[in-house]
C-alpha positions in Angstrom: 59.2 27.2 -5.9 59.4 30.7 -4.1 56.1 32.6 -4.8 56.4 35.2 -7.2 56.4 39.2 -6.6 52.0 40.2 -6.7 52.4 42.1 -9.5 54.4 39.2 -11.4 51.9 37.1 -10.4 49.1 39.3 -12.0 51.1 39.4 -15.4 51.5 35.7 -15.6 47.7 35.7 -15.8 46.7 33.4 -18.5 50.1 32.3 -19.3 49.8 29.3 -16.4 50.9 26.7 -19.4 54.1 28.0 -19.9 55.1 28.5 -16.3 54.0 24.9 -15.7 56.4 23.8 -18.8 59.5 25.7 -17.5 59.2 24.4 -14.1 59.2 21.0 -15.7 61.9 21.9 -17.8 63.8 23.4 -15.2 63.6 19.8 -12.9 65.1 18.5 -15.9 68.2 20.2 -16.8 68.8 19.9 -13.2 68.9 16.2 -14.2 71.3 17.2 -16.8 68.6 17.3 -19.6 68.9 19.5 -22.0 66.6 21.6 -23.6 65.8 23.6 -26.5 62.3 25.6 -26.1 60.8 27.7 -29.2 57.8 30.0 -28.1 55.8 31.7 -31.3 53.8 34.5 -31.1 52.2 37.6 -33.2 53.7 41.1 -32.3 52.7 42.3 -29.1 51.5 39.3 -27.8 54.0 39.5 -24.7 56.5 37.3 -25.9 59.3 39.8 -24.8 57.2 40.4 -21.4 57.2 36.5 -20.9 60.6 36.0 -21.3 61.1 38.8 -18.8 59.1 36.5 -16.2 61.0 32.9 -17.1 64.4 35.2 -16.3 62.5 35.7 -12.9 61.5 31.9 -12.0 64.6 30.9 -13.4 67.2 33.2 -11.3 64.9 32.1 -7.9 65.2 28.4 -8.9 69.6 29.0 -9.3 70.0 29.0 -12.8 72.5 31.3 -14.7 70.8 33.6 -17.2 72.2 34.9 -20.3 70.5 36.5 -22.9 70.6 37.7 -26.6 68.0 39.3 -29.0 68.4 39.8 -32.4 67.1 42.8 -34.0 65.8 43.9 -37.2 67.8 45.3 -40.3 70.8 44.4 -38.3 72.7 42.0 -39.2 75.2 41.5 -36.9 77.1 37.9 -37.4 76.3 36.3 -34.0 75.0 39.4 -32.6 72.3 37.7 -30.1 75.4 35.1 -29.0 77.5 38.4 -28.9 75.4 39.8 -26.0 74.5 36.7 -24.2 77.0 34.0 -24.1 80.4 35.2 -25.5 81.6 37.1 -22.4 81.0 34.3 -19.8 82.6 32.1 -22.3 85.9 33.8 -22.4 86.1 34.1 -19.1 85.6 30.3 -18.6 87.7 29.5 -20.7 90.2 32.1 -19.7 89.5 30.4 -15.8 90.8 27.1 -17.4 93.1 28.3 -19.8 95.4 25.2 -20.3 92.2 22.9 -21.3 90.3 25.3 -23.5 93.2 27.4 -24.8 92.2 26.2 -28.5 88.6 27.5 -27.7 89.9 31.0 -26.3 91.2 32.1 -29.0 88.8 31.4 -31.5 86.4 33.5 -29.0 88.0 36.0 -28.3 88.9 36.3 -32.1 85.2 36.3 -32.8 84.0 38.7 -30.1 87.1 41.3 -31.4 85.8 40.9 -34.9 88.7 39.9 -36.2 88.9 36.3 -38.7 90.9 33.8 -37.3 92.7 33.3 -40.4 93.1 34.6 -43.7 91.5 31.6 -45.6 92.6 31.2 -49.3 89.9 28.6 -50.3 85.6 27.8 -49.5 87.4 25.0 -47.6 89.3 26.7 -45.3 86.4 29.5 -44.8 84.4 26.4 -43.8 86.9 24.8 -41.3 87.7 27.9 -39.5 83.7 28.2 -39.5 83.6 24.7 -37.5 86.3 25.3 -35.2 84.2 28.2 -34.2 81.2 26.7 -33.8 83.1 23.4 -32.1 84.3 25.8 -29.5 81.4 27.8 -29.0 79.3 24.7 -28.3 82.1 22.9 -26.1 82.8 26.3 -24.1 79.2 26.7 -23.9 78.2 23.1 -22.0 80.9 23.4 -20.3 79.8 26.7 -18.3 76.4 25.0 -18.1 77.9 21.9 -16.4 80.0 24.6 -14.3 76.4 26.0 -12.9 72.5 24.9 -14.8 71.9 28.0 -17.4 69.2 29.2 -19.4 69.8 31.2 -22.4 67.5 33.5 -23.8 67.4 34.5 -27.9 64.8 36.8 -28.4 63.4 37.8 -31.8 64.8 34.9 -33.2 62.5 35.8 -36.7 65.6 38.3 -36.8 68.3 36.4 -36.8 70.7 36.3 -39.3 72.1 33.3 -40.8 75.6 33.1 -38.9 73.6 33.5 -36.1 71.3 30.8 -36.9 74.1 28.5 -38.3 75.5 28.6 -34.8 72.0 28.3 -32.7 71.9 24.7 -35.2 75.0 23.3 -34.2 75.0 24.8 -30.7 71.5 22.9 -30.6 72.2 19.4 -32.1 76.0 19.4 -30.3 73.4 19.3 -26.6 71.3 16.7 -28.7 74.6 14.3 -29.1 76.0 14.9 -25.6 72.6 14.0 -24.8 73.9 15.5 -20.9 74.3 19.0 -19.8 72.1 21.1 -17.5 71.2 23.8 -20.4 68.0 25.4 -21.7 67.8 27.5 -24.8 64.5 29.1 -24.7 64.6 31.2 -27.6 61.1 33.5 -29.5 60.1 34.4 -32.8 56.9 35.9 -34.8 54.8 33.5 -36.8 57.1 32.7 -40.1 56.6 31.5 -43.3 57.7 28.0 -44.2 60.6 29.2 -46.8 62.1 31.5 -44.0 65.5 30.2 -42.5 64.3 29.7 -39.0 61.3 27.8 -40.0 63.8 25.3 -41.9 66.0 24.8 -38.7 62.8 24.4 -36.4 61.8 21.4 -39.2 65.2 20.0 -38.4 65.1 20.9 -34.3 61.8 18.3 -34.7 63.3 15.3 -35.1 65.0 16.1 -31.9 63.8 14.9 -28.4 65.4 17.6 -26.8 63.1 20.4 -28.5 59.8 21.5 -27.3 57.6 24.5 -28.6 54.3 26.2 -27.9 52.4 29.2 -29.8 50.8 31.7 -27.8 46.9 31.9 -28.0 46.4 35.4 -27.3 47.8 38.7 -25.9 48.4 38.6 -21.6 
């Protein structure tokens, strides 16, 4: 691993634990492994700062970076996928048009705002629903698999529940493929157990892929 910048080294005081996990974590998606990776935190802890330094170690070790935040009283549908992902993936799949042509459109009918169809039943909201999150999570391994990625969803405490919906399936689609060089390292406040995200993270443990850590104190 290339030494960090001084002063990067000086922030990373006291956070030694986490850069020892994502340089583990990173040896593994190079193995194809994926990962999902859930840090907790109190406001002001660093979280944001932390991240900042991962994107560092992560862009000297060759990995692809994307990232996504959600943000409060804003409810976007998809909005930290909006600013991370959804642009590379239309242009990989635009790059291999005649495979992923299905998957195109349903992104780029997303990311224009626009529904892919005017359902006229709850069923037919809920198919066109898993066609975009089937090629969302196909588009998405498939860049990884193209060049090892790490995306970042800050805030996730945020989120909204498209958003969330979408992290889920994203998440338990790299569970079932069980190979792709991904890591979804994603941040949130402490939550209450009735909160959305705390129900996924009860589901994301049955998972081997997922890992977590809370933050002790502020760097």
């Amino acid at each position: 691993m290339k030494k960090l910048p001084e002063s990067s080294r000086q922030v990373l005081i006291g956070r030694a634990d986490q850069l020892n996990q994502l340089n583990q974590y990173i040896q593994e998606i190079y193995k194809s492994e994926p990962r999902i990776w859930l840090i907790q935190g109190e406001a002001g802890i660093g979280k944001t700062h932390l991240l900042k330094e991962i994107q560092s170690v992560a862009v000297t070790h060759g990995l692809q970076v994307y990232k996504g935040r959600c943000i409060e009283d804003l409810a976007l549908p998809y909005l930290p996928f909006m600013e991370s992902l959804f642009p590379h993936l239309e242009q990989s799949c635009d790059d291999a048009e005649a495979l992923y042509e299905d998957d195109l459109a349903m992104i780029r009918h997303l990311r224009r705002g626009r529904p892919v169809s005017t359902p006229a039943t709850p069923e037919q909201v809920q198919q066109d629903k898993l066609r975009l999150f089937l090629s969302v999570s196909r588009a998405t391994i498939s860049l990884a698999q193209q060049s090892p990625a790490l995306l970042m969803l800050d805030d996730l405490h945020w989120a909204d529940q498209p958003s969330l919906d979408l992290f889920a399936y994203l998440a338990f689609a790299l569970a079932d493929q069980g190979s792709a060089p991904l890591l979804i390292l994603g941040t949130h406040r402490p939550i209450e157990p009735e909160h959305p995200l705390a129900r996924l993270i009860n589901r994301f443990e049955r998972e081997s892929i997922y890992r977590s850590v809370i933050l002790p104190g502020r760097v």
